[in-house]
C-alpha positions as CSV (number, residue, x, y, z in Angstrom):
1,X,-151.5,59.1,-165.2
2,X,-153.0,58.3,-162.0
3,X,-155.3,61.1,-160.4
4,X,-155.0,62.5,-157.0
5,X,-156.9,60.3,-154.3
6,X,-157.2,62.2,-151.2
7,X,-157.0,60.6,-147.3
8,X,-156.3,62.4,-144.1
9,X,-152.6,62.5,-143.0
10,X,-151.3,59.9,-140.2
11,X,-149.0,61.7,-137.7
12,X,-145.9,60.4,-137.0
13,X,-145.2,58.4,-133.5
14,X,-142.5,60.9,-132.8
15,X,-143.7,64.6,-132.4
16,X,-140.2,65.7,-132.5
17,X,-139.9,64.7,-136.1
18,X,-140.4,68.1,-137.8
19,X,-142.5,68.4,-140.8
20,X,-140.3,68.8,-144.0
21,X,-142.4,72.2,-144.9
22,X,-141.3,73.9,-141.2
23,X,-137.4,74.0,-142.5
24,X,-138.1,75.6,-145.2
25,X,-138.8,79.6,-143.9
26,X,-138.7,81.6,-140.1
27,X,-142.3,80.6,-139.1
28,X,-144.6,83.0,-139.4
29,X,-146.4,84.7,-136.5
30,X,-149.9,84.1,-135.9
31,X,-151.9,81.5,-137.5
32,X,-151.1,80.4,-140.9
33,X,-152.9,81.3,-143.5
34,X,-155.6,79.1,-145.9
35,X,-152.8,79.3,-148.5
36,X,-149.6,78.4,-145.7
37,X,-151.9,75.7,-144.8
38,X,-152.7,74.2,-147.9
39,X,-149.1,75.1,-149.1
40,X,-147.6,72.7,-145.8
41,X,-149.8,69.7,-146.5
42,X,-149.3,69.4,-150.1
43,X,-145.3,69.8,-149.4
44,X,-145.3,67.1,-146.6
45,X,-147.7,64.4,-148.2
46,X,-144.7,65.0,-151.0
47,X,-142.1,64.7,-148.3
48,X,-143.4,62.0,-146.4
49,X,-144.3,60.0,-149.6
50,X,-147.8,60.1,-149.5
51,X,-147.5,61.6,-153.0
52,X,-145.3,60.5,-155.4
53,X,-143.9,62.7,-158.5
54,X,-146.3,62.5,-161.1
55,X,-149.2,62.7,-159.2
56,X,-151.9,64.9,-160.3
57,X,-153.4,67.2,-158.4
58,X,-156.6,68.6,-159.2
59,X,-158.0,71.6,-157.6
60,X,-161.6,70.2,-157.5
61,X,-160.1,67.9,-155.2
62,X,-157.7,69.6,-153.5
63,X,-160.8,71.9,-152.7
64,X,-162.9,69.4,-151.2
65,X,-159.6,68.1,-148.7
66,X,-158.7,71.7,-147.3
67,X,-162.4,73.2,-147.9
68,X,-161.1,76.4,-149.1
69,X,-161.6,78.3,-152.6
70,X,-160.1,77.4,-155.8
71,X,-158.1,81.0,-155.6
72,X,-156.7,79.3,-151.9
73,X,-155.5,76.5,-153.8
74,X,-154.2,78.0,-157.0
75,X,-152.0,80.0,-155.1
76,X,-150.8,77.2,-152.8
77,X,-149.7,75.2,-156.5
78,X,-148.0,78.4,-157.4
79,X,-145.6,78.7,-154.6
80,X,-144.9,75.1,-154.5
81,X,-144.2,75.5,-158.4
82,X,-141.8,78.2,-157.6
83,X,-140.1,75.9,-154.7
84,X,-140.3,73.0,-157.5
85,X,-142.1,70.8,-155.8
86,X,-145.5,70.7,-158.3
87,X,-144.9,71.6,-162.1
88,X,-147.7,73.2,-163.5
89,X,-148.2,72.9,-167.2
90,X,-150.6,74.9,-169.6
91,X,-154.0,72.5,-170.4
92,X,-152.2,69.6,-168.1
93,X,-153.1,71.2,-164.9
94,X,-150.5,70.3,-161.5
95,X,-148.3,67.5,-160.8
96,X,-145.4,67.0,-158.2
97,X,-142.5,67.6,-159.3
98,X,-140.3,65.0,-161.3
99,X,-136.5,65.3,-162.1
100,X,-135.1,64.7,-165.7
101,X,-132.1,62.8,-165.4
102,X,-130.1,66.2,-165.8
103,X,-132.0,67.9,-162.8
104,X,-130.9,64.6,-161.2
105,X,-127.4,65.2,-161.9
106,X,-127.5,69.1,-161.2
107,X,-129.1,69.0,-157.5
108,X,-127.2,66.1,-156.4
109,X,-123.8,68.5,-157.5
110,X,-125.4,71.1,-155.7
111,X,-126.3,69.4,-152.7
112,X,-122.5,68.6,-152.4
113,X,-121.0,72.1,-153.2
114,X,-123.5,73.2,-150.1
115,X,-122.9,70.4,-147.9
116,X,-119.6,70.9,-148.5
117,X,-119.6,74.5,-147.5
118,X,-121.4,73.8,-144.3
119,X,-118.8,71.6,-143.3
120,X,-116.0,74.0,-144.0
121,X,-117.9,76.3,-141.9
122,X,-118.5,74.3,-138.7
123,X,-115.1,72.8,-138.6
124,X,-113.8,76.2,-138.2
125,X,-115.7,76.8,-134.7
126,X,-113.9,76.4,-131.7
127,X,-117.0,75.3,-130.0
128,X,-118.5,73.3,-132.7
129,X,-118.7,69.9,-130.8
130,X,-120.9,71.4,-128.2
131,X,-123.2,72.6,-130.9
132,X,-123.6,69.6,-132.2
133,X,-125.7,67.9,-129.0
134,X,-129.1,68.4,-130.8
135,X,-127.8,66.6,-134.0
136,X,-126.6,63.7,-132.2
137,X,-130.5,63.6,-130.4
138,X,-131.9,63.6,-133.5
139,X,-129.7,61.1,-135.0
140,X,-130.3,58.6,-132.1
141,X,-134.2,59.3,-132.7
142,X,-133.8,58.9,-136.1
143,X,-132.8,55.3,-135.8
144,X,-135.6,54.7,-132.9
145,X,-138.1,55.3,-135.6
146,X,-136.5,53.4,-138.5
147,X,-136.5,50.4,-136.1
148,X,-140.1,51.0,-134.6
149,X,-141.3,51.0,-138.0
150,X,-142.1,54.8,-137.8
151,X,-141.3,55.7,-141.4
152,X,-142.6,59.3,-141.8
153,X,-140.9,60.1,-138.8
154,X,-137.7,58.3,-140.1
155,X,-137.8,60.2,-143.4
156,X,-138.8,63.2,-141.8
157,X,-135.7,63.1,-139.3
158,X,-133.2,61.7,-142.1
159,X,-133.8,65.2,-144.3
160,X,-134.6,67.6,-140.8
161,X,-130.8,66.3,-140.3
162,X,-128.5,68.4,-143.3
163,X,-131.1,71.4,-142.6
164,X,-130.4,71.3,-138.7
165,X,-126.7,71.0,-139.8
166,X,-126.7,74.0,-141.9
167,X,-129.3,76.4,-139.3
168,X,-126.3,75.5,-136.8
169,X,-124.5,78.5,-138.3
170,X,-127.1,80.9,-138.3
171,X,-126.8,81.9,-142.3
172,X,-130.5,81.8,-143.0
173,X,-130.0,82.1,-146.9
174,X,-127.3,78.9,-146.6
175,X,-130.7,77.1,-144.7
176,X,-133.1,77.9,-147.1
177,X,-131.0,76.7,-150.2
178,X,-130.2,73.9,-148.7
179,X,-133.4,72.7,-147.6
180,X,-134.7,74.0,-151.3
181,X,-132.3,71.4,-152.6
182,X,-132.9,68.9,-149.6
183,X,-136.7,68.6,-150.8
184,X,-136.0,68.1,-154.5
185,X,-133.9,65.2,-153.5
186,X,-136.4,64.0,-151.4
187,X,-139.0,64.0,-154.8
188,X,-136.0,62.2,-157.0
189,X,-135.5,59.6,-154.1
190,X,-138.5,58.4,-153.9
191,X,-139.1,58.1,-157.5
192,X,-136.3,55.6,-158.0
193,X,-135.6,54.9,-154.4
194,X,-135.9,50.9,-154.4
195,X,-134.9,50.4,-150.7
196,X,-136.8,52.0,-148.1
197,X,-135.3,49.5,-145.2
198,X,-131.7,50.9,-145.9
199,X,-130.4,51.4,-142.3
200,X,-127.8,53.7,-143.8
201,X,-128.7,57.0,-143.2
202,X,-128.5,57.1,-139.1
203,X,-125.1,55.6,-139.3
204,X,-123.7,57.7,-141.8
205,X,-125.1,61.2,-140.3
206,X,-123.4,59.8,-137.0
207,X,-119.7,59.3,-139.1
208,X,-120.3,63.1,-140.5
209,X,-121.0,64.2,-136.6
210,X,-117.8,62.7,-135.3
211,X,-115.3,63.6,-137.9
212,X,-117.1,67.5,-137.8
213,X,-116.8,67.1,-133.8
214,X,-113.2,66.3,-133.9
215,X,-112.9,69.4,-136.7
216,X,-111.9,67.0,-139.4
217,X,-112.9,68.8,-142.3
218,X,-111.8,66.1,-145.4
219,X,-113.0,63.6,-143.3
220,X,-116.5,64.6,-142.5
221,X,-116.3,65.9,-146.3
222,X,-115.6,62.7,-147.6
223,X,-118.1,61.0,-145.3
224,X,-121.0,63.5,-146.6
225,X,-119.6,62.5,-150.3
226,X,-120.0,58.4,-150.0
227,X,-123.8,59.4,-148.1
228,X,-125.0,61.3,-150.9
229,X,-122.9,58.9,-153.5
230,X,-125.0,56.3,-151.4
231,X,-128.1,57.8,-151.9
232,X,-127.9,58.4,-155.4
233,X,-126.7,54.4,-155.7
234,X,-130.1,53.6,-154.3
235,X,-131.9,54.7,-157.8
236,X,-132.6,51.9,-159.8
237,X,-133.8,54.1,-162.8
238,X,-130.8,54.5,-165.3
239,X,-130.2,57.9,-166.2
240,X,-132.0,58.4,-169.3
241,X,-134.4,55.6,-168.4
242,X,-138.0,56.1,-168.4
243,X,-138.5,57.5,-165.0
244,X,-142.6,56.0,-164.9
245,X,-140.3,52.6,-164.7
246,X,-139.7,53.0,-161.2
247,X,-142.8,54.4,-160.2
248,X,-144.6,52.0,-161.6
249,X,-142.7,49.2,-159.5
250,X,-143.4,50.8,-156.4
251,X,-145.7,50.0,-153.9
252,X,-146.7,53.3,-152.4
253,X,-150.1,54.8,-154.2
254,X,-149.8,58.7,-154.6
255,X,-152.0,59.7,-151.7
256,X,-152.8,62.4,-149.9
């Protein structure tokens, strides 16, 4: 198993693109905290790719890249552990998480029973086409930065999208689920993802806008269905296949 190799973080060209780890809870007051902080970088470089499941990550080095204690960064691995994003195993130490092909099956069920339930919700406000301005910004700078070549912000916008969708009804225990669930898809993708120039996403979160603008519940439903169908299409690793197949085809190094 490859070990953790550590670089500094590029920032994305857009500063709008929000950092998967900001979705996930009310930000808290003040500066963050050594173990918030170490906590946020590990879960983007996991979001934004620059880690792949099944990398390892080692506290001596984790250490050295935030300069903070070993107690910092044993805490940091425990609350990722607990959002599922690193799986920490007795005598194996920390890696990022990686599905089993029935976790696969089970979040991707999941992420359509909430998705589903968000779009039940919307389409029953009377003013839910005005709410939906900011979505259709963020869509529009979505596909600026898939064709600028800005990927992190293009993953970061394509998964800010369903949690922006779901914080539109103020239910802050619908968000957090979702965007739970949102970042353990984002780990399964890009194990088996084998197309990362799919122009996809943009257009098909613009189809779910429309149909929830005009309040067309089975439409946008349907519409959210073939987008995650779509991204689930895009695994090349067979359930039940050796998921170190994929990884081992793709180009990305796990990085920090």
């Amino acid at each position: 198993m490859a070990m953790l190799h550590l670089k500094p973080a590029r920032a994305p060209q857009d500063p709008k693109a929000p950092r998967a780890s900001s979705l996930r809870d009310p930000k808290p007051a003040g500066e963050p905290s050594d173990v918030e902080r170490v906590y946020g970088e590990i879960f983007d470089a996991a979001m934004d790719r620059r880690l792949l499941p099944g990398a390892k990550l080692t506290e001596s080095a984790l250490c050295a890249a935030f300069d903070c204690s070993r107690g910092t960064v044993r805490a940091a691995l425990a609350r990722l552990a607990h959002d599922k994003i690193v799986a920490i195993e007795p005598n194996r130490g920390a890696t990022v998480w990686q599905a089993s092909p029935k976790e696969v099956r089970d979040v991707f069920a999941m992420r359509r029973a909430l998705e589903c339930i968000v779009i039940d919700m919307l389409t029953a406000l009377d003013d839910v086409a005005g709410r939906l301005a900011p979505l259709r910004e963020m869509v529009e700078r979505e596909q600026r930065a898939f064709e600028q070549g800005d990927r992190i912000s293009w993953l970061r916008l394509s998964n800010a999208f369903h949690v922006e969708l779901a914080r539109l009804l103020d239910n802050q225990v619908l968000t957090e689920m979702l965007a739970g669930l949102c970042a353990r898809t984002t780990l399964i993708i890009a194990l088996g993802d084998a197309s990362e120039d799919s122009t996809c996403s943009y257009l098909e979160h613009r189809d779910i806008l429309d149909c929830i603008a005009r309040r067309d519940a089975a439409g946008a439903r349907t519409a959210m269905d073939h987008h995650l169908k779509d991204c689930e299409q895009r695994m090349d690793a067979a359930p039940g296949a050796d998921p170190w197949t994929a990884l081992r085809r793709h180009s990305l190094t796990p990085t920090l």
